[in-house]
py3Dmol code that shows the C-alpha trace and the ligand (Angstrom):
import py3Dmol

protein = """\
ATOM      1  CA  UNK A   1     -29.489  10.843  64.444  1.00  0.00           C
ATOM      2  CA  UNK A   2     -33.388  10.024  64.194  1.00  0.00           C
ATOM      3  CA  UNK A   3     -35.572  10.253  61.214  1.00  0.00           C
ATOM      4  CA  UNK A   4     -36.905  13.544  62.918  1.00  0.00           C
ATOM      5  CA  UNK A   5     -33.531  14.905  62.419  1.00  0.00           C
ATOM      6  CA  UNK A   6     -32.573  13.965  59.264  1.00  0.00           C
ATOM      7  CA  UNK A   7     -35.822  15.946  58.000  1.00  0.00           C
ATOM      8  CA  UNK A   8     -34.851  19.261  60.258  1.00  0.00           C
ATOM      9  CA  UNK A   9     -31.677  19.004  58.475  1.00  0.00           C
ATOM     10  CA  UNK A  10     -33.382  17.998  54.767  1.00  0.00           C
ATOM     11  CA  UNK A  11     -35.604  21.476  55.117  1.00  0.00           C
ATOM     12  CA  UNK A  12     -32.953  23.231  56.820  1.00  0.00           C
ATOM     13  CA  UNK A  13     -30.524  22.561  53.574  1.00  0.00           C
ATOM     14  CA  UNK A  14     -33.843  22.969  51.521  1.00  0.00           C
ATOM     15  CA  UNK A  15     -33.705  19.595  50.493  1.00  0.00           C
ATOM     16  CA  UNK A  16     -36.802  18.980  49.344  1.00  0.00           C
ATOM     17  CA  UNK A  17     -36.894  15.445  47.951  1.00  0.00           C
ATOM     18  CA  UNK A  18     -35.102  14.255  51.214  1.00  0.00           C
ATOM     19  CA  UNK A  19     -37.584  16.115  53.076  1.00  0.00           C
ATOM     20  CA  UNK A  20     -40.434  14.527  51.323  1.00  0.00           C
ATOM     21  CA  UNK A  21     -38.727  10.877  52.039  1.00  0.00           C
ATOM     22  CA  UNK A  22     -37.791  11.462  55.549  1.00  0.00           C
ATOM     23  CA  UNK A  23     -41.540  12.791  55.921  1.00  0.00           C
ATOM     24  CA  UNK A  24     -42.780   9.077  54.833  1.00  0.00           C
ATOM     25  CA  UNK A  25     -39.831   7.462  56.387  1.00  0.00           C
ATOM     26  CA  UNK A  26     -40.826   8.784  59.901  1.00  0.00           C
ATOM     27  CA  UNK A  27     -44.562   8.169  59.046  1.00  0.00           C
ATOM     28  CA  UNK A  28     -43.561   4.654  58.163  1.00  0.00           C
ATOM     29  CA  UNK A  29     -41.840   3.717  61.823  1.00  0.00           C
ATOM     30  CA  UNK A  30     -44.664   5.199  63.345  1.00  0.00           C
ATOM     31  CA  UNK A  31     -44.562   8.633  64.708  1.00  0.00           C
ATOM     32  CA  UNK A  32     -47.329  11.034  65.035  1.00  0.00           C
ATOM     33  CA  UNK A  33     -47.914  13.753  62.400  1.00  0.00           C
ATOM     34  CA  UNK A  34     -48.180  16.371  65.243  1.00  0.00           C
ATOM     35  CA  UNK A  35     -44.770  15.451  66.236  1.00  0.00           C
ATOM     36  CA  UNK A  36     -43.400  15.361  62.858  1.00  0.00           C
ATOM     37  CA  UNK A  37     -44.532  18.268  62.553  1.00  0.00           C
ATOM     38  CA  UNK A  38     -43.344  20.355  65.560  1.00  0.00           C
ATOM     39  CA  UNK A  39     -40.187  18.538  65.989  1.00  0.00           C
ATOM     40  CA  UNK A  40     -39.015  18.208  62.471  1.00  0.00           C
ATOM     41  CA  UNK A  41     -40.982  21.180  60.001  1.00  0.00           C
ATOM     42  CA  UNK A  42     -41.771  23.692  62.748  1.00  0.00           C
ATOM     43  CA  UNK A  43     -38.532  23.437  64.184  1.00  0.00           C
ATOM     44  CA  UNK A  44     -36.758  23.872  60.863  1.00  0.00           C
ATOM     45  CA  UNK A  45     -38.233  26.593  60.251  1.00  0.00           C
ATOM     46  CA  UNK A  46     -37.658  28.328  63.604  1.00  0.00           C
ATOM     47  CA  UNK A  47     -33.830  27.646  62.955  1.00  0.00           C
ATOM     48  CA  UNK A  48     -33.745  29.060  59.140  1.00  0.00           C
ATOM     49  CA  UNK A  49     -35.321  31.714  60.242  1.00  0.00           C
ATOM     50  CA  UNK A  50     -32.867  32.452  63.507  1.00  0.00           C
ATOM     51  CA  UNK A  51     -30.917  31.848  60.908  1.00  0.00           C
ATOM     52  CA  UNK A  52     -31.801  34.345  58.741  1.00  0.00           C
ATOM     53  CA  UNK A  53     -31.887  36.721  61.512  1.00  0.00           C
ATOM     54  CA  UNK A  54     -28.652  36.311  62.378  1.00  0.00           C
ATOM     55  CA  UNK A  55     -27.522  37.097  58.942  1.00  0.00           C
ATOM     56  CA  UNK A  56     -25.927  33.226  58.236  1.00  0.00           C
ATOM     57  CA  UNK A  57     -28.451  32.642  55.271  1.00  0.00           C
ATOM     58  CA  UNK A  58     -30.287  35.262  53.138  1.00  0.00           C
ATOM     59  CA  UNK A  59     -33.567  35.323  51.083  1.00  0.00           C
ATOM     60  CA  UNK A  60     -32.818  32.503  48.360  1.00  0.00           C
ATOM     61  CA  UNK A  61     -31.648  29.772  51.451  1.00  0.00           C
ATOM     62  CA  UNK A  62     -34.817  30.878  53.154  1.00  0.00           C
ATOM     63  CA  UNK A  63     -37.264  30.398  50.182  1.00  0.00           C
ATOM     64  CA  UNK A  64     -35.901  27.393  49.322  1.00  0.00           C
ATOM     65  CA  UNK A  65     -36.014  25.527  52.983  1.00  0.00           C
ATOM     66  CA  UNK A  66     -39.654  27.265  52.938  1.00  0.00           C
ATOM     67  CA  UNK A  67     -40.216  25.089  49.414  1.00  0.00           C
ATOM     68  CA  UNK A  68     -38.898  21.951  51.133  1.00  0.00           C
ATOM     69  CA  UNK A  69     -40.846  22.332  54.066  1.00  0.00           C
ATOM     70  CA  UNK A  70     -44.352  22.682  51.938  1.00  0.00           C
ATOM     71  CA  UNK A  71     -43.605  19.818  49.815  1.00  0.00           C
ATOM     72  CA  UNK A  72     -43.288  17.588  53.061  1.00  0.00           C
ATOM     73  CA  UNK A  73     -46.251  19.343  54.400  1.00  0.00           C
ATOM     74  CA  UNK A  74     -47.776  18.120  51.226  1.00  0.00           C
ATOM     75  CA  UNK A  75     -47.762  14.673  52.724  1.00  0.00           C
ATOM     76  CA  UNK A  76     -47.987  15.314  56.335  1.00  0.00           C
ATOM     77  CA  UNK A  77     -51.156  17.315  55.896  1.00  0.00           C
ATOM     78  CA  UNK A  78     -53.985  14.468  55.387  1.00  0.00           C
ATOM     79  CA  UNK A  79     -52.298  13.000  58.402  1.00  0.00           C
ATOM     80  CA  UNK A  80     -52.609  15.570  60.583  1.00  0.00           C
ATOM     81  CA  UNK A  81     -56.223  16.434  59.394  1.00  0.00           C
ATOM     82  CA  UNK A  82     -56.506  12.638  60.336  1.00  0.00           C
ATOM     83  CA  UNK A  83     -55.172  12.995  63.897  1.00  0.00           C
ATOM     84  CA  UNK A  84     -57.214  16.296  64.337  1.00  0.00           C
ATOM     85  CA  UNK A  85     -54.620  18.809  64.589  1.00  0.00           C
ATOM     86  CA  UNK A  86     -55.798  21.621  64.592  1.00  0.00           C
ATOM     87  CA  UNK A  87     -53.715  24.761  63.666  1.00  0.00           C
ATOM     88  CA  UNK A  88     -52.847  27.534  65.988  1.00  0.00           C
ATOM     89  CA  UNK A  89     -54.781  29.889  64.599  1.00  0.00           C
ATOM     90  CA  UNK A  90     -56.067  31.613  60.679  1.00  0.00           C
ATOM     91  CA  UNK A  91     -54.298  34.402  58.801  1.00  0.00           C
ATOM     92  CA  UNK A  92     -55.535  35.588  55.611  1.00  0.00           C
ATOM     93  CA  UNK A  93     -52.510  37.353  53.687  1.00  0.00           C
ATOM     94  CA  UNK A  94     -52.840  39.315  50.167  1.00  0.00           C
ATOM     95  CA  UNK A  95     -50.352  41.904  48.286  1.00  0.00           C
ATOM     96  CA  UNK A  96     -53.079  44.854  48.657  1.00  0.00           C
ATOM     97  CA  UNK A  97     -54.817  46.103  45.443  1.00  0.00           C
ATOM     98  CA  UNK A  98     -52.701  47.223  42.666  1.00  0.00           C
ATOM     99  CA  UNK A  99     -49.716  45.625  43.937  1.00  0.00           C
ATOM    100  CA  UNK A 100     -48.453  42.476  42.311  1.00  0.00           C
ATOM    101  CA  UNK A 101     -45.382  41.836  44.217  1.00  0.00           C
ATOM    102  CA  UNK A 102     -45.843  38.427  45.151  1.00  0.00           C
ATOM    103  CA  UNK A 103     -42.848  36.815  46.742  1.00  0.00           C
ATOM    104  CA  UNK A 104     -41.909  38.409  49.561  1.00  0.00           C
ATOM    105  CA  UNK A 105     -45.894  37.653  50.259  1.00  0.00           C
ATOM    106  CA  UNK A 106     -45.480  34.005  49.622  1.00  0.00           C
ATOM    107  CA  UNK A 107     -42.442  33.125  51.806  1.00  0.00           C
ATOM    108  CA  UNK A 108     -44.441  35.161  54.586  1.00  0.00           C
ATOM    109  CA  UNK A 109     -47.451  32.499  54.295  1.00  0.00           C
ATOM    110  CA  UNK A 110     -44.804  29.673  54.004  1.00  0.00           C
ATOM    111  CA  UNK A 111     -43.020  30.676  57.406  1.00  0.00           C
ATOM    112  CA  UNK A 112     -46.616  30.696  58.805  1.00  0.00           C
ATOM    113  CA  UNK A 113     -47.726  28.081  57.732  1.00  0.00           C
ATOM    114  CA  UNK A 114     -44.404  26.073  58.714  1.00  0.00           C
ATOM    115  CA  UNK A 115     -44.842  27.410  61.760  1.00  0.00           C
ATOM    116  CA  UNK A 116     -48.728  26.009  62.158  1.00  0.00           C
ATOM    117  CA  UNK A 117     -50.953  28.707  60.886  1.00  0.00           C
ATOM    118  CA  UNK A 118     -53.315  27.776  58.408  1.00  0.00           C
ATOM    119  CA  UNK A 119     -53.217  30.028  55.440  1.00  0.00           C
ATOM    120  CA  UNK A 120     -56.108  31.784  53.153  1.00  0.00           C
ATOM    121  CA  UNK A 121     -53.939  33.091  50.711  1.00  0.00           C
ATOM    122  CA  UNK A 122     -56.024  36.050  49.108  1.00  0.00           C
ATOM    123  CA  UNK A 123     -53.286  36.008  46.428  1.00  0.00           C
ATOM    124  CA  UNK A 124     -51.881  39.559  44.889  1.00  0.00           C
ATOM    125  CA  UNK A 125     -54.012  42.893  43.589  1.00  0.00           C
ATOM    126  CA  UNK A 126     -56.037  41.594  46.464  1.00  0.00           C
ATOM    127  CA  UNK A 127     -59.487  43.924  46.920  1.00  0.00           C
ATOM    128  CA  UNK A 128     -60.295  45.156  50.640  1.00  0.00           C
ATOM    129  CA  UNK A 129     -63.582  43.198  50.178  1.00  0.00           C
ATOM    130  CA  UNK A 130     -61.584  39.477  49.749  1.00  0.00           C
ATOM    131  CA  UNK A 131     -60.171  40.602  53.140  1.00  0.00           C
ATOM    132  CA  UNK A 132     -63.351  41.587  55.187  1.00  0.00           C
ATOM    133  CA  UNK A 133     -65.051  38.193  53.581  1.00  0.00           C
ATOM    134  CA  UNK A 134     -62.219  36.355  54.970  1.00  0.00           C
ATOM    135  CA  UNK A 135     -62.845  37.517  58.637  1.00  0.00           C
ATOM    136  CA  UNK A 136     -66.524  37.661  58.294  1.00  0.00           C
ATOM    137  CA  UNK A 137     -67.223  34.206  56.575  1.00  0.00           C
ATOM    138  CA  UNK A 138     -63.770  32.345  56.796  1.00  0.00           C
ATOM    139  CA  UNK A 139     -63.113  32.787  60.563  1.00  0.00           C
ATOM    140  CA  UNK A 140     -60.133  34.910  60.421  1.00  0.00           C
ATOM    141  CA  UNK A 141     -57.740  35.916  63.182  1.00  0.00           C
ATOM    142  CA  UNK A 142     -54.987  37.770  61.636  1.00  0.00           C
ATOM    143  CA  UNK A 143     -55.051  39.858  58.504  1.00  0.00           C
ATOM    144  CA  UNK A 144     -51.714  40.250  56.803  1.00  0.00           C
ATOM    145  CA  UNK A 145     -51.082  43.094  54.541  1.00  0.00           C
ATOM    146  CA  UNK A 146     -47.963  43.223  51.958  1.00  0.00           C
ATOM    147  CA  UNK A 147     -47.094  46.080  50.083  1.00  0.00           C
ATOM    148  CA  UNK A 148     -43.985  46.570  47.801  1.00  0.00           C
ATOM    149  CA  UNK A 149     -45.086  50.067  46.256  1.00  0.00           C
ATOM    150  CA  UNK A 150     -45.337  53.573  47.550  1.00  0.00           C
ATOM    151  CA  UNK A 151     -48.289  54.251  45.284  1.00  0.00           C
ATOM    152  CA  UNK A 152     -49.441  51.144  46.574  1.00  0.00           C
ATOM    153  CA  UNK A 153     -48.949  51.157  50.530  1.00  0.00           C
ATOM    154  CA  UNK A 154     -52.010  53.738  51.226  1.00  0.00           C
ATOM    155  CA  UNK A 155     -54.348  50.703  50.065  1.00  0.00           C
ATOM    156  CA  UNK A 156     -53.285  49.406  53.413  1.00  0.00           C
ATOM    157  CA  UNK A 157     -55.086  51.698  55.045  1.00  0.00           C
ATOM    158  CA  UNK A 158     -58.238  51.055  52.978  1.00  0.00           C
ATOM    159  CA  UNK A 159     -58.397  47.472  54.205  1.00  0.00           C
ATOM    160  CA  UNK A 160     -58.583  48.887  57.803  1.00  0.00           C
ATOM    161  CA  UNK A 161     -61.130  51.532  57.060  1.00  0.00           C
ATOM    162  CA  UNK A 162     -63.026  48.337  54.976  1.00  0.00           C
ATOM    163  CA  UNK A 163     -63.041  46.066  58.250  1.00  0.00           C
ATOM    164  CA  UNK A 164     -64.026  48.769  60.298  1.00  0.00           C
ATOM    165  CA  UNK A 165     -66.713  50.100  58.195  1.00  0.00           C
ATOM    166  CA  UNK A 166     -67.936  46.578  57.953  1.00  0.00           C
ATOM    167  CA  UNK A 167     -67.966  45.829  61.790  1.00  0.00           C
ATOM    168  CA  UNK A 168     -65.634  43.409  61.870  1.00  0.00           C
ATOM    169  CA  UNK A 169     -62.133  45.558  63.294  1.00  0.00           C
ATOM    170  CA  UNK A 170     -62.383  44.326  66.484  1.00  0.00           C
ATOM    171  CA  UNK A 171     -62.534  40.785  65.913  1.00  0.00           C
ATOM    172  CA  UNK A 172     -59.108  40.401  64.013  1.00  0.00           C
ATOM    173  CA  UNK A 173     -55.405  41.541  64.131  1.00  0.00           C
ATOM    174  CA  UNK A 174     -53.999  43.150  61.165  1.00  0.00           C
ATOM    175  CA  UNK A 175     -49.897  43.244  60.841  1.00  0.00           C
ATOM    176  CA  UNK A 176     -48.327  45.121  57.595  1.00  0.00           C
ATOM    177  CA  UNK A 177     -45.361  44.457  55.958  1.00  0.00           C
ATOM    178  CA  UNK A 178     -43.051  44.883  52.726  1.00  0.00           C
ATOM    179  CA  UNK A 179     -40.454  47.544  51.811  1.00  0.00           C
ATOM    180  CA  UNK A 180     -41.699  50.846  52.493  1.00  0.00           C
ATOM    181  CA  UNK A 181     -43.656  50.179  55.099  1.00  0.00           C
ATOM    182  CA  UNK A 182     -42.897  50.571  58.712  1.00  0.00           C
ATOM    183  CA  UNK A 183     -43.555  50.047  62.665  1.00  0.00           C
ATOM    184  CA  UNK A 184     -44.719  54.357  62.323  1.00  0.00           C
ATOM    185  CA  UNK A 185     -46.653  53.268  59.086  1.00  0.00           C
ATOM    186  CA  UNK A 186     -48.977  50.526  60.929  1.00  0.00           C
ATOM    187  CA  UNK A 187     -49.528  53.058  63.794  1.00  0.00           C
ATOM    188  CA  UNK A 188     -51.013  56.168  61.712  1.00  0.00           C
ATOM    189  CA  UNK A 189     -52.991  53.555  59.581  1.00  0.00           C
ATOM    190  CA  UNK A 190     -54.252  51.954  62.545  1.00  0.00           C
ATOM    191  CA  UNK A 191     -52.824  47.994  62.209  1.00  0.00           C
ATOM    192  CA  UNK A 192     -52.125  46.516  65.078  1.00  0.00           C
ATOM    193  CA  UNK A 193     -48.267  45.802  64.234  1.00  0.00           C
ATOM    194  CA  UNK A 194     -45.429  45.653  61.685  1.00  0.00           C
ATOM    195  CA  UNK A 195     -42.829  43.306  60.646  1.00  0.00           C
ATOM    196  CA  UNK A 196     -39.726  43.953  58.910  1.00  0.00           C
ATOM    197  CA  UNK A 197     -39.336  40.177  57.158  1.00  0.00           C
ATOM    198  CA  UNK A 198     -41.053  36.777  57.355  1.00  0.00           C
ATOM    199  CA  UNK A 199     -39.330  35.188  60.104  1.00  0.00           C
ATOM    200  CA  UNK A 200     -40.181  37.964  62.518  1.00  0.00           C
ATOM    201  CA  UNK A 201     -43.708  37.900  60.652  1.00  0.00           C
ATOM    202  CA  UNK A 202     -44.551  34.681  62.683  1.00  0.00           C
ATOM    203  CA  UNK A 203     -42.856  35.902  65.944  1.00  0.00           C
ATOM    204  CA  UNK A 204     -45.451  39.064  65.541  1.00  0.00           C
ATOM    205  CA  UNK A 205     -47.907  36.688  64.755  1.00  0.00           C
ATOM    206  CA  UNK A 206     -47.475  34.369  67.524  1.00  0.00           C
ATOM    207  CA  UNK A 207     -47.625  37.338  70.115  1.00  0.00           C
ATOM    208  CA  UNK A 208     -50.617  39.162  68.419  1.00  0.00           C
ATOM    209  CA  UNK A 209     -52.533  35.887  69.235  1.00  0.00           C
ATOM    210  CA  UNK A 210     -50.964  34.392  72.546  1.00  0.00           C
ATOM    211  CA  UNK A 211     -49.834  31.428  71.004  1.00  0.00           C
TER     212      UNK A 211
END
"""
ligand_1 = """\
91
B1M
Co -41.039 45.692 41.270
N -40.524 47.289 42.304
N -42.196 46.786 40.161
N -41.357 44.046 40.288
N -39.665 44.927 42.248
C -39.674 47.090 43.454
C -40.468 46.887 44.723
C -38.812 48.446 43.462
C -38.262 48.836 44.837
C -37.673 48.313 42.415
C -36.870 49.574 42.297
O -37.281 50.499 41.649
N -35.708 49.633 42.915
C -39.841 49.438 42.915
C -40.727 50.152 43.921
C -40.368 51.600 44.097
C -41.299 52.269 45.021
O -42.454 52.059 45.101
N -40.723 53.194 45.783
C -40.632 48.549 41.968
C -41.410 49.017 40.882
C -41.340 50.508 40.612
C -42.186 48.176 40.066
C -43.058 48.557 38.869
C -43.895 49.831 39.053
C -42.130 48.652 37.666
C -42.793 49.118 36.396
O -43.590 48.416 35.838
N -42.448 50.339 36.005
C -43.954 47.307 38.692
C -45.235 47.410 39.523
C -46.183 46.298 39.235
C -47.275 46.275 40.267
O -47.099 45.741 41.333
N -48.410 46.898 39.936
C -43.051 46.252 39.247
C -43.078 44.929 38.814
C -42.251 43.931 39.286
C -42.193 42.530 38.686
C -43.568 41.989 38.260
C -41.295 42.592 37.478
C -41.464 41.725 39.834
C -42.431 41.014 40.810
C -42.547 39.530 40.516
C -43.294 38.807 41.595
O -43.390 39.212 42.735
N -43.839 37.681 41.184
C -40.760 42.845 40.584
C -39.681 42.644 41.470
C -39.131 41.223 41.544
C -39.132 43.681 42.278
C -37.907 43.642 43.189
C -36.692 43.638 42.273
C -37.793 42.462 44.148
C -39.003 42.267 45.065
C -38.852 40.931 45.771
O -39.461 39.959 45.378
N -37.951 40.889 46.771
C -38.062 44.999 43.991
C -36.728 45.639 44.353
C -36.209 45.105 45.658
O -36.955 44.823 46.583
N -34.909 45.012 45.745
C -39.031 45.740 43.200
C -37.645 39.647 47.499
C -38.672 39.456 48.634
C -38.336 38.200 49.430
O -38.549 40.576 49.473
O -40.809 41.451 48.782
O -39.279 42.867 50.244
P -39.790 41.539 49.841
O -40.411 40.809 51.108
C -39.720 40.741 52.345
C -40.033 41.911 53.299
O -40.389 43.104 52.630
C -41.080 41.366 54.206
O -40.733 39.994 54.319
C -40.275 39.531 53.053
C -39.275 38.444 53.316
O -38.218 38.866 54.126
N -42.495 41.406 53.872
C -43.413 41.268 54.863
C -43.139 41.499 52.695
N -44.436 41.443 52.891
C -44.654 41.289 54.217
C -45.822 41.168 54.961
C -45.713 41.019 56.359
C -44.471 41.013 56.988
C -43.295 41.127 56.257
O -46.767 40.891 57.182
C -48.030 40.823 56.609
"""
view = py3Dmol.view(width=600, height=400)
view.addModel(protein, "pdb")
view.setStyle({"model": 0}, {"cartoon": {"style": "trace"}})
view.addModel(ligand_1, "xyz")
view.setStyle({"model": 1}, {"stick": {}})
view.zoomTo()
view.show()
């Protein structure tokens, strides 16, 4: 077993104190951050969420490899800033205004980010104008929308009608999510997609972009 395994298998467990030593360890005999990354965080992450998929582990095993895998990424990131990684692409998530259901939100941005996105978090209660400023002054590519509320979902469509009105719809990709929200939900609002949880959040993601 290498030192790239044993981490896999710390953030799969969501262990994160032997993910944060198996992080240095495999820094310390040399390998690349990239490779540290895709081969032992990304790949982790892929598997919990199969995982999760598949119905083996649930939300608590999920959030808790997600925790293990941003600790390490704690340490990994100056590397990879160092080697010039550069991330696949930028989504700006927020619970939408009014809302303050945060977690569901969170582990979304954790999967993405474990799975190389960087991440402006625009945090909960979040204001259709922190979203447009995010793709018109923080380069953008994905908006991500979470919603826990009924009363709360038609803001949703507000953030659409905000990018639009300011000009900026066609140059991002906006995917909802979040309990009573659905694939028929993002089509009359006009988003360009839906996922049901965080793991097939990035796979959305991923094809939204081409990446
Ligand atoms: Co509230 N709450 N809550 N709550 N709360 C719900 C959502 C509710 C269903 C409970 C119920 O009545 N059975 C209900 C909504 C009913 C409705 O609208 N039809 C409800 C209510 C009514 C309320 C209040 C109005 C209660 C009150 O004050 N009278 C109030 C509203 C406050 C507000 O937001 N303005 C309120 C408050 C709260 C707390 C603050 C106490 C707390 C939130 C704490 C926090 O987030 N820091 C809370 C909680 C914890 C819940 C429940 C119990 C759990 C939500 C959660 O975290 N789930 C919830 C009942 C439930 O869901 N069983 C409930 C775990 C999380 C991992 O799942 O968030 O669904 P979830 O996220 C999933 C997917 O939905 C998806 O992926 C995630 C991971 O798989 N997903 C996305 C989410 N966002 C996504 C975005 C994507 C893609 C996928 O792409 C962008």
């Amino acid at each position: 077993m290498t030192i790239i395994d044993e981490l896999r298998e710390g953030v799969i467990q969501g262990q994160a104190n032997v993910a944060l030593e198996k992080v240095k360890k495999a820094l310390e005999e040399g390998y690349a951050a990239d490779v540290i990354l895709n081969e032992g965080l990304i790949s982790a992450m892929s598997n919990v969420g199969q995982m999760y998929e598949d119905g083996v582990v649930f939300v608590p095993e999920m959030l808790i490899a997600a925790r293990a895998m941003d600790k390490a990424l704690q340490i990994l990131r100056p590397y990879l800033v160092a080697q010039g990684v550069k991330p696949v692409g930028k989504v700006a998530i927020g619970t939408v205004k009014g809302d303050l259901h945060d977690i569901g939100k969170k582990l979304v941005a954790m999967m993405l980010e474990g799975s190389g996105f960087e991440i402006i978090d625009l945090g909960i209660d979040a204001p259709p104008e922190k979203f447009v400023d995010a793709v018109q002054n923080k380069g953008a590519d994905v908006v991500a929308l979470s919603a826990l509320l009924t009363t709360t979902m038609p803001n949703m469509k507000t953030v659409v009608d905000a990018l639009k009105q300011a000009g900026v719809r066609d140059k991002v990709r906006i995917i909802i999510g979040g309990a009573p929200v659905n694939q028929a939900y993002a089509d009359q609002i006009g988003a360009d997609g839906y996922a049901p949880d965080a793991s097939s959040a990035v796979r959305k993601v991923r094809e939204m972009l081409g990446v």
